[in-house]
KELOMAR-228883 format. One record per residue: residue in three letters; x negated, y negated, z negated of N, C-alpha, C, O in turn. Coordinates in steps of 0.02 Angstrom, whole numbers, plus 50000, padded with zeros to 5 digits. Example, Ala and Ser with C-alpha at 12.3 -4.5 7.8 and 13.67 -1.06 7.14 Angstrom:
residues 2
ala493405028449610493855022549610493405016549610492885016649577 ser493585011249646493165005349643493554999849606493304994349598 
***
This chain:
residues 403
unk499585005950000500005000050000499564993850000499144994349956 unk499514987850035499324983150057499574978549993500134978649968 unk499044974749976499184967949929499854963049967500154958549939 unk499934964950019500654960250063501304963950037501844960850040 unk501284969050017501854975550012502324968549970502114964849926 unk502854968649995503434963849952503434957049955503884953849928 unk502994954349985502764948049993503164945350070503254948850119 unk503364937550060503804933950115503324930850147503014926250119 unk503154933150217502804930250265503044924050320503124926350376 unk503164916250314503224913350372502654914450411502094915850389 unk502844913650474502314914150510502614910250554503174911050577 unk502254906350564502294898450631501864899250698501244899550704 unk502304899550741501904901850807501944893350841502324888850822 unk501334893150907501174886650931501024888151006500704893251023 unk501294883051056501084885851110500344884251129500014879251144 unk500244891951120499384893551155499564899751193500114902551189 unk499064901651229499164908051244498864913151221498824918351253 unk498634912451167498574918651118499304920251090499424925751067 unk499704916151092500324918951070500574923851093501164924351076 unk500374928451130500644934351144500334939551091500584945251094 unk499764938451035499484942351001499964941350925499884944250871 unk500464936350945500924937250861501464942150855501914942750813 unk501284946550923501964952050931501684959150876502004962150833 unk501114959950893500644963250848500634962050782500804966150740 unk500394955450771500224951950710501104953050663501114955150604 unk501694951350697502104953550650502174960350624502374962650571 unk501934963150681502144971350678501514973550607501794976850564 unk501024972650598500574973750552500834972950494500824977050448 unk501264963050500501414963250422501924966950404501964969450348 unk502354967550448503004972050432502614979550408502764981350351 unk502104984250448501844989250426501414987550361500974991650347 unk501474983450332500954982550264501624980450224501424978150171 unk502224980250226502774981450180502974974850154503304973950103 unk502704969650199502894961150195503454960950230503554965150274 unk504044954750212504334953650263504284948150279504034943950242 unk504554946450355504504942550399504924937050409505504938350425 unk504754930650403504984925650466504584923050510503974922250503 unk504944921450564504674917750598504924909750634505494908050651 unk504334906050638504644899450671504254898250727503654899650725 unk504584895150793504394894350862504244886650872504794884050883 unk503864883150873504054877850919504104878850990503854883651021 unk504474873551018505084875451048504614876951103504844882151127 unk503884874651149503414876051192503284882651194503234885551248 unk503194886451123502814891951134503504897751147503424903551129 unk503884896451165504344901351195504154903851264504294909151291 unk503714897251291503354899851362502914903251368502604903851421 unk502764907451294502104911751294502334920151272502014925251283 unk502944919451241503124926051216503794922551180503894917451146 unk504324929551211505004927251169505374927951095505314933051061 unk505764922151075506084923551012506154932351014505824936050976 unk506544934351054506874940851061506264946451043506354951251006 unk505734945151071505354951151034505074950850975504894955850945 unk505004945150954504934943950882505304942750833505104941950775 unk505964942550856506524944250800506774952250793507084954250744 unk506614956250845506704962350868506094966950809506244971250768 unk505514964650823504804966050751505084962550701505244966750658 unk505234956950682505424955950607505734958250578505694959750518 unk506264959250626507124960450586507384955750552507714956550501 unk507194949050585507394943050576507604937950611507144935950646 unk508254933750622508344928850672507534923350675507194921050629 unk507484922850737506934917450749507004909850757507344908050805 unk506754905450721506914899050689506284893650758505684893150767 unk506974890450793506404884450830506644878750796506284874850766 unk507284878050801507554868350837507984867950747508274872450716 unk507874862650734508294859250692509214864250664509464865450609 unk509404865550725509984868350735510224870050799510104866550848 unk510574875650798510694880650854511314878250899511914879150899 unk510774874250943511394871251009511944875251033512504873151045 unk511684882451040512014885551079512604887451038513034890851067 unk512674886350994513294889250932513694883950939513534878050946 unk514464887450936514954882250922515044876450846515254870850837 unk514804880650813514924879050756514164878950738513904884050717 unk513754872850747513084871650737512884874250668513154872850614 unk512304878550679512064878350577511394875250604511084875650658 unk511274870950526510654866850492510024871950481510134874950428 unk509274874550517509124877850505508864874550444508524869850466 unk508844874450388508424870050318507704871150317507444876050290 unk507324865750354506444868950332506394868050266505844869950245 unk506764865650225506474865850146506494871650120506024874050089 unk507344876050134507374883750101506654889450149506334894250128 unk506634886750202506114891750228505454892950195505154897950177 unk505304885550194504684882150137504614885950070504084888150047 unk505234886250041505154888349982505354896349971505314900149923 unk505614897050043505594904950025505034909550035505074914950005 unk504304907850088503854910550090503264912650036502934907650023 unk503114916350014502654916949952501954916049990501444916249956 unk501904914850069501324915350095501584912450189501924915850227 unk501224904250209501494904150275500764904950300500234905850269 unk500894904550366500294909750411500624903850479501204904250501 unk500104898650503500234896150567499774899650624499244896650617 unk499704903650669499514904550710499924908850783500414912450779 unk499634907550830498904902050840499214894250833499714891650856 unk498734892050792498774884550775498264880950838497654881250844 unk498774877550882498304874050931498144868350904498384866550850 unk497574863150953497394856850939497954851350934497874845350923 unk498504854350944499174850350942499554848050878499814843150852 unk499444854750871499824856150803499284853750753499374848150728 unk498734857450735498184854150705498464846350671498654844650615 unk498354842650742498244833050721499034834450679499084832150623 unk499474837250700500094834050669500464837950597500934836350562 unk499984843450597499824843850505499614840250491499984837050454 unk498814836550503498534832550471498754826650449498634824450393 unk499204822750510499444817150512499934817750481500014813350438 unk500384821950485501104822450464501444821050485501844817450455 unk501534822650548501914819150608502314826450649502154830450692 unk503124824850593503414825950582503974828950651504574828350638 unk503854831250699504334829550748504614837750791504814839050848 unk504494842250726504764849450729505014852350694504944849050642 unk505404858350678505254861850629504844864350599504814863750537 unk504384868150635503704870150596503514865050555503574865550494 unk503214858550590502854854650546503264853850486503034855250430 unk503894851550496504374849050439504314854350380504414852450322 unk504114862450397504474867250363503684867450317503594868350256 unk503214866350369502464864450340502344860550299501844862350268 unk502604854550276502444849450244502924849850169502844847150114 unk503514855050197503944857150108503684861650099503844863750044 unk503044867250145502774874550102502604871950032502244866950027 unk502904875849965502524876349917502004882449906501614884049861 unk502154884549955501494891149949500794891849975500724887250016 unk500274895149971499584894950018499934896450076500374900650087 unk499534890550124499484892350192498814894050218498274892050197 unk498934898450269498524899150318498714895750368499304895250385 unk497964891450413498004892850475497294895750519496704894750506 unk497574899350572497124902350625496974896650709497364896550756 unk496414893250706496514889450767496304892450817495874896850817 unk496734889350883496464894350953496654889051003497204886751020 unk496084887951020496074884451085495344883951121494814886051098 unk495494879951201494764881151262494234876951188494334874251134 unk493604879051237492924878551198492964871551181493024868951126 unk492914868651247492884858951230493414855551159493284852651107 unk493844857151183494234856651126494154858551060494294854551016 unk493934864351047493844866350997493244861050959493324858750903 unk492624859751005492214857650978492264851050984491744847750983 unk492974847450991492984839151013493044836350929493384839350887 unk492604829750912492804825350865493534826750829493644829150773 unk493824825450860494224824550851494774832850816495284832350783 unk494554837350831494754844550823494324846950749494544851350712 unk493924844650740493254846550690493694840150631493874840350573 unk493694837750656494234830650607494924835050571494914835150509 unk495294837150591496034841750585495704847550537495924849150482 unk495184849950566494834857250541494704855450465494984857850416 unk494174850350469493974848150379494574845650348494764848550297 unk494964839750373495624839150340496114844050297496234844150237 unk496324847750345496684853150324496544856950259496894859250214 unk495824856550272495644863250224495354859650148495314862750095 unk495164852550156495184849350092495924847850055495974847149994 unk496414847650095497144848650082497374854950028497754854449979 unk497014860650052497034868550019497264872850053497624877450032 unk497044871750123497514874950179496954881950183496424881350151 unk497054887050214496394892150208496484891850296496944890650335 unk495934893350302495724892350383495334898750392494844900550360 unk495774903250461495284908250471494994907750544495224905650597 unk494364910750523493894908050592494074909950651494264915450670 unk493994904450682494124908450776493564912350802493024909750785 unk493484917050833492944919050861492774919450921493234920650961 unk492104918750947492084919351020491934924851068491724930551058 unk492104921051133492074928051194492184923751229491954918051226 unk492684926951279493054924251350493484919351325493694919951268 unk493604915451353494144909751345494784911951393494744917351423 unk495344907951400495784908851446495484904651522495714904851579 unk495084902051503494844894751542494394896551598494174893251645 unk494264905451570493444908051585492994906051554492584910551546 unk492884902751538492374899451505492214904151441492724906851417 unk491604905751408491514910751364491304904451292490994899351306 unk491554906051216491324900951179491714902351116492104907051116 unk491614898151055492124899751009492634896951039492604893951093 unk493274898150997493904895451014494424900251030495024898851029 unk494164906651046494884913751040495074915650961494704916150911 unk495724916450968496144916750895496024924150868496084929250901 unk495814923450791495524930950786495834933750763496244931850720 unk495734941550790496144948750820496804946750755496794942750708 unk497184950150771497744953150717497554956950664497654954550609 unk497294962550668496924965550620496554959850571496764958550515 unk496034957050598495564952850550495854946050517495554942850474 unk496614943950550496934940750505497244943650453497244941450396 unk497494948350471497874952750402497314954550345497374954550283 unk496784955950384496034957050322495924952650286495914952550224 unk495814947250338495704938250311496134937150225496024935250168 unk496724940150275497114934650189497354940250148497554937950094 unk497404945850150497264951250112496704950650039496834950849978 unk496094949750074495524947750052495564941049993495394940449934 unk495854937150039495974930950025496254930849931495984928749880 unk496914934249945497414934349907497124938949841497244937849782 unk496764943849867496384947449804496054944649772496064945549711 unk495484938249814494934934249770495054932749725494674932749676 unk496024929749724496244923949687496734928249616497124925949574 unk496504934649629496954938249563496374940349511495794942249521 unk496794939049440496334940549397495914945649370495644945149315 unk495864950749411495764955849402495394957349471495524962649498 unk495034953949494494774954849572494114955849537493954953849481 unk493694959849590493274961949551492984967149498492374968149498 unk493354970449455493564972249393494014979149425494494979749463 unk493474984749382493784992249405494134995549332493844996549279 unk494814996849346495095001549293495135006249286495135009249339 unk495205011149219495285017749205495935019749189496055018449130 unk496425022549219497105025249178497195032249194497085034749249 unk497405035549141497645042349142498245042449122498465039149074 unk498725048349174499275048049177499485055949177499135060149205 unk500145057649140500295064149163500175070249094499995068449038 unk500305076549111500195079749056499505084449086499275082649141 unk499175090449049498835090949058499055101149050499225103648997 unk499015103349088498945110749072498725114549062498295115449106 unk498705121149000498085121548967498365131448966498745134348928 unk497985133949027498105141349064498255145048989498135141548940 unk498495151848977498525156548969498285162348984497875166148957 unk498685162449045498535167349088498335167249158497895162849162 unk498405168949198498435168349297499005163149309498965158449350 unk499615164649265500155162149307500555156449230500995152349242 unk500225157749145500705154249109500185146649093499635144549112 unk500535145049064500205136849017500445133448962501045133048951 unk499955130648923500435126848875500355120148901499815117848917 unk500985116548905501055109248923501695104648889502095107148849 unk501725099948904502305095548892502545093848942502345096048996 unk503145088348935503745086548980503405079648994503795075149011 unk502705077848988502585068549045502405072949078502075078049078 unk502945066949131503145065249211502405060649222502185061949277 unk502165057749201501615054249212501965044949265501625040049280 unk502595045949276502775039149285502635035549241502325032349283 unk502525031449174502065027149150501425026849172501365021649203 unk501095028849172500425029949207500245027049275499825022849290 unk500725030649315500615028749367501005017149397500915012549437 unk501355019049343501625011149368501025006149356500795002049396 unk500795008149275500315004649261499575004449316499065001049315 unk499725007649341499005008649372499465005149459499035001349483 unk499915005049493500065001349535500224993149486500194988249524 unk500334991849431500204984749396499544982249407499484976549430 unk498994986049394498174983549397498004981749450497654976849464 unk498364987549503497884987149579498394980549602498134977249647 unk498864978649586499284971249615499134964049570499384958449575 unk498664966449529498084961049494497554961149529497184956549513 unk497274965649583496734962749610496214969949588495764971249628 unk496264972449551495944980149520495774985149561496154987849600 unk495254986149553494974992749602495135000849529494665002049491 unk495585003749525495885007649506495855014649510496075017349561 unk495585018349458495375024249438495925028349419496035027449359 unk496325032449444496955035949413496705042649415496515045949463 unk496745044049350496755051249326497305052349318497725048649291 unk497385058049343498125061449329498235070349332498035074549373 unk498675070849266498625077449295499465079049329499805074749357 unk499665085949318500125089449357500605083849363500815080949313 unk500785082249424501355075349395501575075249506501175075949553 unk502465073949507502715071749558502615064049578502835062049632 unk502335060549542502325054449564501815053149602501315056749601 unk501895045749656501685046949698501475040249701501925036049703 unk500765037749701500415030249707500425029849793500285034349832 unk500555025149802500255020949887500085013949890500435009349911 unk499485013749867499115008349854498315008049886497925012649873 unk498175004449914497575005849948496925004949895496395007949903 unk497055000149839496565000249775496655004049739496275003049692 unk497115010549726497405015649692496945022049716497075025049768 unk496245024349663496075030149697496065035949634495715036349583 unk496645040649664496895044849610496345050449612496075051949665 unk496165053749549495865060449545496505064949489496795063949436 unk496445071149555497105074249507496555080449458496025082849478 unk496865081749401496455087549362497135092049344497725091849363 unk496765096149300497565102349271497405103749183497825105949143 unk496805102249170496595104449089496435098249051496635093149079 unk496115097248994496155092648954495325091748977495055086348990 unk495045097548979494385098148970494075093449056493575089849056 unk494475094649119494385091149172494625083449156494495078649193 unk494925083049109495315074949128494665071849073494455066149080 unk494455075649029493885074648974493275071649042493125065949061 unk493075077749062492495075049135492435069649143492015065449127 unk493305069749194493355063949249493205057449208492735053749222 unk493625056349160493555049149112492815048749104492665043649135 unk492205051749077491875051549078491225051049137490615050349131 unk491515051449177491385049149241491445043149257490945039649264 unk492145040549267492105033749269492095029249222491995023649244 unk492165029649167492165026049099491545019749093491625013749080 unk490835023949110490335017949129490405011349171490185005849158 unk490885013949243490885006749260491495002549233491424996349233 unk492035005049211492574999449208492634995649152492354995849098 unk493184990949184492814984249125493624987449068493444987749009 unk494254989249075494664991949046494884999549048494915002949099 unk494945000449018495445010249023495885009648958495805008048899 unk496585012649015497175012948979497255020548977497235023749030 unk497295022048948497535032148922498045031648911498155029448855 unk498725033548958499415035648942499395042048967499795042149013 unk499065049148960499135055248995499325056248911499145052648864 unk499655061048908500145066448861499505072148851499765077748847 unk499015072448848498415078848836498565082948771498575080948713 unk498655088448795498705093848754498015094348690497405094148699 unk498465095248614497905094848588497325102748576496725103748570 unk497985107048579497735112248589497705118048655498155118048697 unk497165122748657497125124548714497065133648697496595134448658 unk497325139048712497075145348699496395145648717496075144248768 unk496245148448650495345149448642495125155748710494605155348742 unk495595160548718495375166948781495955165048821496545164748803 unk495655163548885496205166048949496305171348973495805173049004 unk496705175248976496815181449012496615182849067496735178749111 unk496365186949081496195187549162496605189949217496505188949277 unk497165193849187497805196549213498455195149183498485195649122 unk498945193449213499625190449169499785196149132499745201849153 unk500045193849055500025194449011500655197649009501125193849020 unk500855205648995501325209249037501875206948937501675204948883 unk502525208848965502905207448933503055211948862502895217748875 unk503275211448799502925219848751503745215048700503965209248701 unk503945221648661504305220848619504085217348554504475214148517 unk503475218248544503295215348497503055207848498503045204748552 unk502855204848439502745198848453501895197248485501395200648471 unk501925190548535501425189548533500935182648508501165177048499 unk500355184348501499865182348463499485176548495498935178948506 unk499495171148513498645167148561498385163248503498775159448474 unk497855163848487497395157448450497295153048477497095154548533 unk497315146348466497415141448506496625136048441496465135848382 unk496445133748491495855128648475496005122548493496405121348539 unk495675117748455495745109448485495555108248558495025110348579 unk495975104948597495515101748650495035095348634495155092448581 unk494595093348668494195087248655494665080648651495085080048695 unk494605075748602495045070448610494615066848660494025065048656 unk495095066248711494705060048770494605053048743494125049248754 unk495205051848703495125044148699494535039948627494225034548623 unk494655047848567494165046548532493555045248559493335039448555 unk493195049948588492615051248613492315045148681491775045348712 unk492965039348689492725035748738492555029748673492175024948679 unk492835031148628492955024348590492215024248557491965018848539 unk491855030948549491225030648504490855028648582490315026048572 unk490945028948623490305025948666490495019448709490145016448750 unk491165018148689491225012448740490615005948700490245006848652 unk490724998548749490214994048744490824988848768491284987048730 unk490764986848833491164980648837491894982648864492334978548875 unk491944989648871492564989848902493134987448852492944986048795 unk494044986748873494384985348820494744992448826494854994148884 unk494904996148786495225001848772495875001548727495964998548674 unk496305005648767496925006548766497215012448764497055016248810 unk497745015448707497695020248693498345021148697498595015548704 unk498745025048696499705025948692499895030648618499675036348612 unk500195028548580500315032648540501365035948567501775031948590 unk501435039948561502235044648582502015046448510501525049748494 unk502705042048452502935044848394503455047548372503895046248413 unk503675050548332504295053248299504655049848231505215047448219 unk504025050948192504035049948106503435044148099502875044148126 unk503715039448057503215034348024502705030948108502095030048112 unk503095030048150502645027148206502305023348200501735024348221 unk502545014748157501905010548176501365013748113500765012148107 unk501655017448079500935019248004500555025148048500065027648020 unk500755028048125500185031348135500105029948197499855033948236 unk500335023248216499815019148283499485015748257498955014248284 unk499635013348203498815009748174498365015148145497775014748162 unk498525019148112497755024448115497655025648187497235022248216 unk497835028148204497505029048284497025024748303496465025748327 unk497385018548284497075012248311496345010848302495895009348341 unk496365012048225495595011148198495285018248196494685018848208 unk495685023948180495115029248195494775030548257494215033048258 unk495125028848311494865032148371494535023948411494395023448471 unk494495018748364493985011948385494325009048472494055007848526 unk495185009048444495315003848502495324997748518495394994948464 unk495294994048557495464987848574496314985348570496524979848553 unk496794992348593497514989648571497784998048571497475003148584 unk498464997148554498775003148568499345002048589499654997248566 unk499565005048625500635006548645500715009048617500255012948603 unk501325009748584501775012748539502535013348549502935008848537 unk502655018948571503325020848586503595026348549503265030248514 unk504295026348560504655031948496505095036848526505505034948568 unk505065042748510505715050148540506445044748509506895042548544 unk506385044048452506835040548416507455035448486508075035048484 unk506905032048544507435027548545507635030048604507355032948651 unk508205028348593508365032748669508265027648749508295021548756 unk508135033748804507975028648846507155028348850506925026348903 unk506895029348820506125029048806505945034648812506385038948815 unk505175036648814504785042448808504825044048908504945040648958 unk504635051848892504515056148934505095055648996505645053148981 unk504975057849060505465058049124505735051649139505685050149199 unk506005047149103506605042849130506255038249149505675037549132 unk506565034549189506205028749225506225023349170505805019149185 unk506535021849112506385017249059506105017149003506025022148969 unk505895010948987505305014948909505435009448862505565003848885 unk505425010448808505505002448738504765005548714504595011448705 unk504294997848708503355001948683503234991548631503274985448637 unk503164994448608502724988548553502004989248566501714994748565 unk501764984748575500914981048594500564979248531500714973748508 unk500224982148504499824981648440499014979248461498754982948503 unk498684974848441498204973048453497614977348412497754983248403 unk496944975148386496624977448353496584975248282496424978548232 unk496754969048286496734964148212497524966548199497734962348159 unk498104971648215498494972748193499334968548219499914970448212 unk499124964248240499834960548274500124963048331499834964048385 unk500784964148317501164967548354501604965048401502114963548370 unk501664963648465502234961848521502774968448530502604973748557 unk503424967348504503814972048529504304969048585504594963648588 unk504304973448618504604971948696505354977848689505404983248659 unk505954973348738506504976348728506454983148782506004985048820 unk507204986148763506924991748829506934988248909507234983448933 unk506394993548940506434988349004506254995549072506115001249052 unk506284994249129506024999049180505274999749176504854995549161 unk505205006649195504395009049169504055003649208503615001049174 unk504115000849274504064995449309503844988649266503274986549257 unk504314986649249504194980149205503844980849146503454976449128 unk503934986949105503474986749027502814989049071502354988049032 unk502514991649137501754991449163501614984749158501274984049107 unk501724978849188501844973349193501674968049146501284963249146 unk502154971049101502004967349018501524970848985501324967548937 unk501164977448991500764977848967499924974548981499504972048943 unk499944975749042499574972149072499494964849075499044961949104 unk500164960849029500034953849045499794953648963499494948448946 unk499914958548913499434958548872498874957848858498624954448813 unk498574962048907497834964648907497604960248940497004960248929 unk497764954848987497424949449009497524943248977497254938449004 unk497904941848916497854939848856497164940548833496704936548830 unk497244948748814496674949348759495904948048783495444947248743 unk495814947848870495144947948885494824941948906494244940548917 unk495514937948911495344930148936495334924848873495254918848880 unk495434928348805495574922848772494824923248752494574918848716 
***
């Protein structure tokens, strides 16, 4: 899943003749799970039509003030367009358009819809070589971008002109990279690799039995699509679990025992700057596995069962700068044994959730979890979708690392 996934794309087309490359360029953002508008000035219809780009959006296409051709005229509003984009995108932005961002010279929709964006814009310029490199074009270029406009580079080759030089509008692909990129720099968590474990952990018997529990490992996994939409390069451990990450900063390692999910953490634990542990790990594990399933007998049967390794203790005696995060699933006396947890096993915070409330715990898509720090102060949060308490937990933890 693309950092665009959910995100409102204007996109302002200009007549150049690279405009035949925004038929693509929508189709990308629509395949990266953005959706689409689009606005025409009214020239660049001579380069590629409304119709195929409302056909890729799945959106009516926006030129003129209001729709002549309708009996009953509607107002297209560049202010609601403005404010509905979380991200506008002008390209190709010719030398035309350029001066009349700069200037503010007002005499379209685009521009109009340009000058109410409250969101980052992009623009991509494309035009012949001379132009590109005229006074006057290099003037628009620095303007813009002391404004806070982001400018992605044109690159060169062939011109339309023949002429070979900068000034071709770059590829579709490398705009979607461009502000992809872009948009990650600017999250707090860019940079910055996480650890989460999710899921239960299964601990063999035999060939074919196990001892396990009922996490679904959905907590886990939301939290870990919460990090990677902060900008997080994202470590998911997980064991046996139907859920399913699609995130392109999301790189899952699946395990099945306590003793593999023990490894893996320990594997990545050195580089990340946080690790959250919501996996359900079995504490105990049968000391002999069978080598053949374990045939069925009237009498009773017997397994000795041994500790598994605590993962999260054992990160807490060697962590250094990471912040560690631990989940406590209680029954009896919860917050009197999320704060031992807290300090025996040397966390930075803990979650704390209860069988008690209903709606919470294991399978369901909703959870009620109180946020306990290390000095002991507690945020309790109402019940909410496993969705939103990832969210809030995470807007915790960037609390705790920024203050």
């Amino acid at each position: 899943m693309s950092i665009l996934s959910g995100k409102k794309i204007l996109l302002g087309i200009t007549a150049g003749i690279a405009a035949y490359k925004t038929a693509n360029l929508v189709r990308l953002f629509i395949k990266s799970g953005a959706e689409v508008q689009v606005i025409m000035t009214p020239a660049s219809k001579d380069f590629i039509t409304p119709l195929t780009l409302s056909t890729l959006s799945k959106n009516p296409v926006h030129s003129t003030f209001y729709e002549k051709e309708e009996e009953n005229e509607l107002w297209n509003n560049h202010v609601d367009l403005g404010l509905w984009a979380d991200y506008m995108l002008i390209a190709p932005a010719t030398a035309n358009t350029l001066s009349k961002m700069t200037n503010g010279i007002c005499d379209n929709l685009l521009i109009a819809t340009y000058l109410s964006a409250k969101c980052p814009v992009y623009f991509a310029p494309a035009m012949d070589l001379d132009m590109y490199k005229h006074p006057s074009t290099i003037t628009s270029l620095d303007k813009l971008q002391s404004f806070g406009n982001k400018m992605i580079p044109v690159t060169s080759g062939e011109l339309a002109s023949g002429l070979v030089g900068e000034g071709r509008l770059a590829e579709p692909e490398d705009i979607v990279s461009f502000m992809e990129n872009d948009i990650l720099s600017s999250m707090p968590l860019y940079g910055k690799k996480v650890l989460i474990t999710a899921g239960p952990t299964y601990e063999s018997i035999d060939p074919v039995r196990f001892i396990g529990n009922h996490s679904s490992g959905k907590m886990g996994f939301e939290i870990a699509k919460a990090a990677a939409n902060l900008g997080a390069k994202v470590y998911l451990v997980s064991g046996p679990s139907n859920e399913i990450v699609n995130h392109d900063s999301v790189h899952r390692t699946d395990i099945v025992s306590a003793e593999q999910m023990y490894t893996a953490c320990h594997q990545y634990f050195p580089e990340v700057s946080i690790a959250i542990l919501t996996a359900a790990v079995a504490d105990y594990r049968p000391k002999n596995i069978a080598a053949e399933k374990i045939k069925k007998k009237e009498s009773a049967l017997d397994i000795k069962l041994v500790p598994t390794k605590d993962i999260l203790a054992s990160l807490g005696v060697i962590k250094k700068e990471q912040f560690l995060v631990g989940f406590a699933l209680e029954t009896t006396n919860e917050l009197i044994n999320a704060l031992a947890k807290l300090k025996q096993k040397n966390l930075d915070a803990i979650v704390l959730n209860s069988l008690n409330d209903q709606g919470a715990g294991f399978s369901g898509n909703t959870n009620k979890v109180t946020f306990i720090d290390k000095e002991e102060r507690n945020t309790p949060f109402e019940m909410k979708s496993k969705s939103d308490v990832a969210i809030d937990i995470m807007n915790e933890i960037l609390k705790k690392i920024d203050a």
